[in-house]
MDTraj code that builds the backbone (N, CA, C; nanometers):
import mdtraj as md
import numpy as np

residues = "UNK UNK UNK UNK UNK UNK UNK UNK UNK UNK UNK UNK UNK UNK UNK UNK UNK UNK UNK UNK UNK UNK UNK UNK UNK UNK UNK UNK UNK UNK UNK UNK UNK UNK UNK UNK UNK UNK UNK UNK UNK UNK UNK UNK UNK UNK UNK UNK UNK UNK UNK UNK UNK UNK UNK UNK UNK UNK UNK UNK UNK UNK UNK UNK UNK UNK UNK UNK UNK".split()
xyz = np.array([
    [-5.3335, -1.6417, -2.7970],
    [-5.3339, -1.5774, -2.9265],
    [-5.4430, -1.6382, -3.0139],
    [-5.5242, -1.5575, -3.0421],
    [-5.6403, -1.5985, -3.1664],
    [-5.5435, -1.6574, -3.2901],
    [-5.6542, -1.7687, -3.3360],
    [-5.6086, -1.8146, -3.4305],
    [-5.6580, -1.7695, -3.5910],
    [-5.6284, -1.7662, -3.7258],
    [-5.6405, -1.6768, -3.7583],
    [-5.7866, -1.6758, -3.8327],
    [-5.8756, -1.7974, -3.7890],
    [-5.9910, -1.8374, -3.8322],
    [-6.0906, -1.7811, -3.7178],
    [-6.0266, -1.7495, -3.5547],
    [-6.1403, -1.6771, -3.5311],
    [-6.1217, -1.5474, -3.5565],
    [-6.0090, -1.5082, -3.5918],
    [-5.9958, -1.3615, -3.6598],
    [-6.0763, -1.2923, -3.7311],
    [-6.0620, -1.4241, -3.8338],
    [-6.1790, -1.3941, -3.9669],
    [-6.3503, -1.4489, -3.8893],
    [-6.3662, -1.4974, -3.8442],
    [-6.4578, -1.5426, -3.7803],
    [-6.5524, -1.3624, -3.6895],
    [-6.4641, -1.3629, -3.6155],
    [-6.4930, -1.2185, -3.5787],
    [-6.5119, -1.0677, -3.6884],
    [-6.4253, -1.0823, -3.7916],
    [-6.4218, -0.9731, -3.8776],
    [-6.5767, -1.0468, -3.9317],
    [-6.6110, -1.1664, -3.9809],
    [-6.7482, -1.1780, -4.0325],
    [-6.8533, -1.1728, -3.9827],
    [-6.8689, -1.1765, -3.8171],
    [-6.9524, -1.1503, -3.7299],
    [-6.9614, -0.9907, -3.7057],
    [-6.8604, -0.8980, -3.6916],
    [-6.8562, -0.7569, -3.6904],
    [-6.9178, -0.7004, -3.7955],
    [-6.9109, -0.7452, -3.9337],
    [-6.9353, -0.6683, -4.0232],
    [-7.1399, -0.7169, -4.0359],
    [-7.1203, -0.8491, -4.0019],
    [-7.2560, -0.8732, -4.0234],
    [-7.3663, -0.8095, -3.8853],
    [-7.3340, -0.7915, -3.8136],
    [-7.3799, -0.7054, -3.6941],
    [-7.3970, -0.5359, -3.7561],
    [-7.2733, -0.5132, -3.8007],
    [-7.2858, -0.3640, -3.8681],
    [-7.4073, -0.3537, -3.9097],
    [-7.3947, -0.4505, -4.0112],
    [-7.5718, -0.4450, -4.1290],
    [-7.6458, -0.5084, -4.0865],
    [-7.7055, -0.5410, -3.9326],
    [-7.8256, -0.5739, -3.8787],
    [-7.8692, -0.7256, -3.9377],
    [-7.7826, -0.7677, -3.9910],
    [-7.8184, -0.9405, -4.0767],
    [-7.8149, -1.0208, -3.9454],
    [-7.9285, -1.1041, -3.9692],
    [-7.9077, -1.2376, -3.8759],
    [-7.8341, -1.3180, -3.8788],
    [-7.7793, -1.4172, -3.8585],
    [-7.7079, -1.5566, -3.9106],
    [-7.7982, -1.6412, -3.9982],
    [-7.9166, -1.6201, -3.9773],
    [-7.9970, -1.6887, -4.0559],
    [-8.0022, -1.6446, -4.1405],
    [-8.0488, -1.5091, -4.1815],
    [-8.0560, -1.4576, -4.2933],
    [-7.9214, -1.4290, -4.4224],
    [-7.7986, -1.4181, -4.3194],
    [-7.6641, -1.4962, -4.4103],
    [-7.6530, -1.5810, -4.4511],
    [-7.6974, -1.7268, -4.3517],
    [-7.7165, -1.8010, -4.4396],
    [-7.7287, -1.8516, -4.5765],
    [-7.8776, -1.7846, -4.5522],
    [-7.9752, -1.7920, -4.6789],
    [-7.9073, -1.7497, -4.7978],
    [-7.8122, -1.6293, -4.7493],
    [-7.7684, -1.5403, -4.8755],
    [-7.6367, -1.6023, -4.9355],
    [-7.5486, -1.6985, -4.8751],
    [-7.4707, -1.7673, -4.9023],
    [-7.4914, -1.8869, -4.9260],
    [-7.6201, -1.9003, -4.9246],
    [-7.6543, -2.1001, -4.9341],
    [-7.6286, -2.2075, -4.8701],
    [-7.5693, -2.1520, -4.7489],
    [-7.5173, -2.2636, -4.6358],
    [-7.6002, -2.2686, -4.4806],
    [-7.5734, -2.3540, -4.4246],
    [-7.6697, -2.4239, -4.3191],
    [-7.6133, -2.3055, -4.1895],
    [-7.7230, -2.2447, -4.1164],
    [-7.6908, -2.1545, -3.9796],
    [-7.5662, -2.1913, -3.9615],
    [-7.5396, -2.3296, -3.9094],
    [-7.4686, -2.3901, -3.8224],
    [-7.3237, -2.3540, -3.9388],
    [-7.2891, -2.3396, -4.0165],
    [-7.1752, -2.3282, -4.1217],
    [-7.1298, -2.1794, -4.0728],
    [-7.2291, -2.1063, -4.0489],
    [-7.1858, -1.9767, -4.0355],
    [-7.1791, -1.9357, -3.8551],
    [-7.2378, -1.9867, -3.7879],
    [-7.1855, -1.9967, -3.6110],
    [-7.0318, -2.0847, -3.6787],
    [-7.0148, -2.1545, -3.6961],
    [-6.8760, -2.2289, -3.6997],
    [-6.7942, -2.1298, -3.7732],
    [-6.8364, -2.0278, -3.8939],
    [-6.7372, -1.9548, -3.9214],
    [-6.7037, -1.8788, -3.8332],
    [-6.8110, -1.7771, -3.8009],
    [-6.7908, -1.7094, -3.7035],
    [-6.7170, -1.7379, -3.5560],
    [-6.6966, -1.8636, -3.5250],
    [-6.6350, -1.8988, -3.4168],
    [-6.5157, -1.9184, -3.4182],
    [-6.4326, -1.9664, -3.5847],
    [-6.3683, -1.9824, -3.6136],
    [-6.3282, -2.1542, -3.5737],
    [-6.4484, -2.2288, -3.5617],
    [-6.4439, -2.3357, -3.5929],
    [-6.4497, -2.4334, -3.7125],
    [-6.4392, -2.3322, -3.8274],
    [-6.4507, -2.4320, -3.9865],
    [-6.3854, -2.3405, -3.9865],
    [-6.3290, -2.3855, -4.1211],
    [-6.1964, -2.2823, -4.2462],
    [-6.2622, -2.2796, -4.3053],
    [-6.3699, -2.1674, -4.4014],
    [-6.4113, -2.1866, -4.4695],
    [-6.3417, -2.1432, -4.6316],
    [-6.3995, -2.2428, -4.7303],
    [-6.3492, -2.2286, -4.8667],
    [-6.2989, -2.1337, -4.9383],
    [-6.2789, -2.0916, -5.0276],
    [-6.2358, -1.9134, -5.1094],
    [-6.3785, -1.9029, -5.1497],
    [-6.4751, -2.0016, -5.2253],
    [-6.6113, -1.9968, -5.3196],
    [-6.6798, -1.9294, -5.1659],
    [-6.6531, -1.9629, -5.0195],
    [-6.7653, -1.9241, -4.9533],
    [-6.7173, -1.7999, -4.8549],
    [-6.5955, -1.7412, -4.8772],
    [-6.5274, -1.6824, -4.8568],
    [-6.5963, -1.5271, -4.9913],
    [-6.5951, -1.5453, -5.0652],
    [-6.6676, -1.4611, -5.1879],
    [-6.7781, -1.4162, -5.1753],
    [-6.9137, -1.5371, -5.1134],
    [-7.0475, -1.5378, -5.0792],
    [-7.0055, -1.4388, -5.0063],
    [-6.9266, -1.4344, -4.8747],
    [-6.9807, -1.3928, -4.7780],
    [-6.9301, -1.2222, -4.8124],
    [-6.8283, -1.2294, -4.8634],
    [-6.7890, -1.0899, -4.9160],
    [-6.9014, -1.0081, -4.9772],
    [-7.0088, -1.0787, -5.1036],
    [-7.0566, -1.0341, -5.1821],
    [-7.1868, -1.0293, -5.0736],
    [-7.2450, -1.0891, -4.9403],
    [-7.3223, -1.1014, -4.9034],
    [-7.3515, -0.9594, -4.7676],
    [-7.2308, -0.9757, -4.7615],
    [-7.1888, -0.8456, -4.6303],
    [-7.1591, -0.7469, -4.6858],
    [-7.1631, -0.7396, -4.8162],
    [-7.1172, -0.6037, -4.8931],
    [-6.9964, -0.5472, -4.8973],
    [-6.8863, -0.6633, -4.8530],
    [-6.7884, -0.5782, -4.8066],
    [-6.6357, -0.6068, -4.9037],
    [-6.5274, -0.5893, -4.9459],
    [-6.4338, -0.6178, -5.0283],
    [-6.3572, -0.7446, -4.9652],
    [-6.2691, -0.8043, -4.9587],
    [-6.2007, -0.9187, -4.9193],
    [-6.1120, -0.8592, -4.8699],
    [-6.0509, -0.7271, -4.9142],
    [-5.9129, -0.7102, -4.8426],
    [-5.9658, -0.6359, -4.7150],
    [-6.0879, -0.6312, -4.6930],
    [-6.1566, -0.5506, -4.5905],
    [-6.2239, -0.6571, -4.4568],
    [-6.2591, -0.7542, -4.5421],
    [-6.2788, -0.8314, -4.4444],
    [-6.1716, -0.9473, -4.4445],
    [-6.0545, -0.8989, -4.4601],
    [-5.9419, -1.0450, -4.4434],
    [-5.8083, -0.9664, -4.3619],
    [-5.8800, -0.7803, -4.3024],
    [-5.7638, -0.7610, -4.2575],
    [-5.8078, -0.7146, -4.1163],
    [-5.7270, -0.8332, -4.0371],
    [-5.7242, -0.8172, -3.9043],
    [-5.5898, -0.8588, -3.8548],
])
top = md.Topology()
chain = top.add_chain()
for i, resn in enumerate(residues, 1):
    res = top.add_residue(resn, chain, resSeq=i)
    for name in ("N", "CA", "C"):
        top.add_atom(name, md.element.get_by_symbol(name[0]), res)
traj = md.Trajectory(xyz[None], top)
């Protein structure tokens, strides 16, 4: 059973694939290091609510949209 960080990990990798964004270029748009965002995406970090927002506001997408899996 996935845990619920690669859940979200996957919902932030899906949506950022949708819109052709790199990891790098998320990065950039959230202010955090590649490696912050492979670890989200893997669901190896928890990341914060403040970077949890970035990434909402960065992927274009609402929170209840990318927090439902």
């Amino acid at each position: 059973m996935k845990s619920i960080y690669q859940a979200f990990g996957e919902s932030v990798k899906k949506r950022r694939k949708e819109l052709g964004v790199s990891q790098e270029d998320l990065a950039f748009q959230i202010k955090r290091d590649v490696r912050s965002v492979i670890a989200i995406e893997t669901g190896d970090r928890n990341p914060t609510l403040k970077t949890i927002y970035s990434l909402c506001k960065a992927l274009k997408i609402s929170s209840s949209k990318l927090l439902s899996f």
